[in-house]
C-alpha positions in Angstrom: -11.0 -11.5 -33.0 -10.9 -10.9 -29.3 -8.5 -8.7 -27.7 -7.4 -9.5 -24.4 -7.8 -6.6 -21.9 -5.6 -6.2 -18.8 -7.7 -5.5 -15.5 -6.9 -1.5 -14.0 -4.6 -1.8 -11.6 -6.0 -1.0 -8.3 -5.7 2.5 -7.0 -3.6 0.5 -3.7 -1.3 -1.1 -5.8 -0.5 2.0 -7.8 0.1 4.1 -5.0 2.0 1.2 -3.6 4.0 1.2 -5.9 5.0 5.2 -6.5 8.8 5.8 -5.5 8.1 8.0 -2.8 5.4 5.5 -1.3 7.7 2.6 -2.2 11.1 3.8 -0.5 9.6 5.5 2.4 8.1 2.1 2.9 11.0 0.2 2.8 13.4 3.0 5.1 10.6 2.2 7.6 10.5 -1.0 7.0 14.5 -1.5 7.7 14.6 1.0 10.7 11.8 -1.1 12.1 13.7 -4.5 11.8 16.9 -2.8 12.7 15.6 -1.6 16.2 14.1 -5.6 16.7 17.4 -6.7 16.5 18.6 -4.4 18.5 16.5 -5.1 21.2 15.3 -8.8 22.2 12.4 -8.1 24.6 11.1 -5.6 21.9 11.1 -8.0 19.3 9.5 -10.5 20.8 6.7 -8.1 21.9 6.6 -6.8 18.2 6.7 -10.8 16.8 3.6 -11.5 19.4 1.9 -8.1 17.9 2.7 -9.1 14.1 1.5 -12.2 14.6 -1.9 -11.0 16.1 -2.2 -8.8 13.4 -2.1 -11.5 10.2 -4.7 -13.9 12.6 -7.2 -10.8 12.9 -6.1 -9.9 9.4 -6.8 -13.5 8.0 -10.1 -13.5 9.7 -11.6 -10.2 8.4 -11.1 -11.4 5.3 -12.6 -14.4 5.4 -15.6 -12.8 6.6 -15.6 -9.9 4.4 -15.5 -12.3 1.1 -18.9 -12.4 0.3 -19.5 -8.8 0.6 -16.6 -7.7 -1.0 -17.7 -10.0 -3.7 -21.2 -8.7 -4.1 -20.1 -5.3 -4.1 -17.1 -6.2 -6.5 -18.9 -4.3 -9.4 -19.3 -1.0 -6.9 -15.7 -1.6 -5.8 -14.9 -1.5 -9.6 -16.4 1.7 -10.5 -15.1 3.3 -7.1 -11.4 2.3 -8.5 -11.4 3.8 -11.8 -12.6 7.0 -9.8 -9.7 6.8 -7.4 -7.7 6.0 -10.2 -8.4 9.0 -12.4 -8.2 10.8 -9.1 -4.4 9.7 -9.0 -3.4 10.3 -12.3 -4.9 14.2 -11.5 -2.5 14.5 -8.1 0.2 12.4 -10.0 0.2 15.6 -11.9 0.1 18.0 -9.6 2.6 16.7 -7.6 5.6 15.6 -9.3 7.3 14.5 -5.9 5.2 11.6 -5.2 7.3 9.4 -8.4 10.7 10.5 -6.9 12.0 8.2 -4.1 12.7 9.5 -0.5 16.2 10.1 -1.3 15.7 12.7 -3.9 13.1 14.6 -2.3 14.7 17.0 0.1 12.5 18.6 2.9 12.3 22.5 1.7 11.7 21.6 -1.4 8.6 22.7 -3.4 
């Protein structure tokens, strides 16, 4: 019988998603939408720069395709390595899987 093998995560994703990562994202994140209310003219010249962003964004992809498809095996083994890389500083630093809020400034 065949057993059905879930694909690694990437090593983005999981550091992504690690609380600290994670909620320091999203306090940025709220503080950065906070001050574009806050002020009109800087929101619109953030909206104009966000915008610009995802057109560039949208086009380097679509030209990097069929590299990052040729070199998807490459990219593969270069994940698990980052991976196992993670796992070892996972480790060594507690920290990183407790979110923003719990991780106070002189601690070690």
């Amino acid at each position: 019988a065949l057993v059905a093998v879930d694909p690694q995560p990437s090593v983005v994703t999981r550091v992504a998603n690690l609380p600290l990562v994670s909620s320091t994202y999203d306090l940025v994140s709220s503080a950065y939408v906070s001050t574009k209310d806050q002020y009109p003219y800087l929101k619109s010249v953030c909206e104009m720069a966000e915008k610009g962003v995802k057109t560039m964004t949208s086009v380097a992809v679509t030209g990097a395709l069929p590299i990052i498809q040729k070199l998807e095996p490459q990219i593969a083994v270069a994940n698990t390595y980052a991976c196992k890389g993670l796992d070892r500083i996972e480790e060594k630093l507690p920290i990183l899987n407790q979110p923003t809020a719990q991780v106070s400034l002189g601690q070690k």
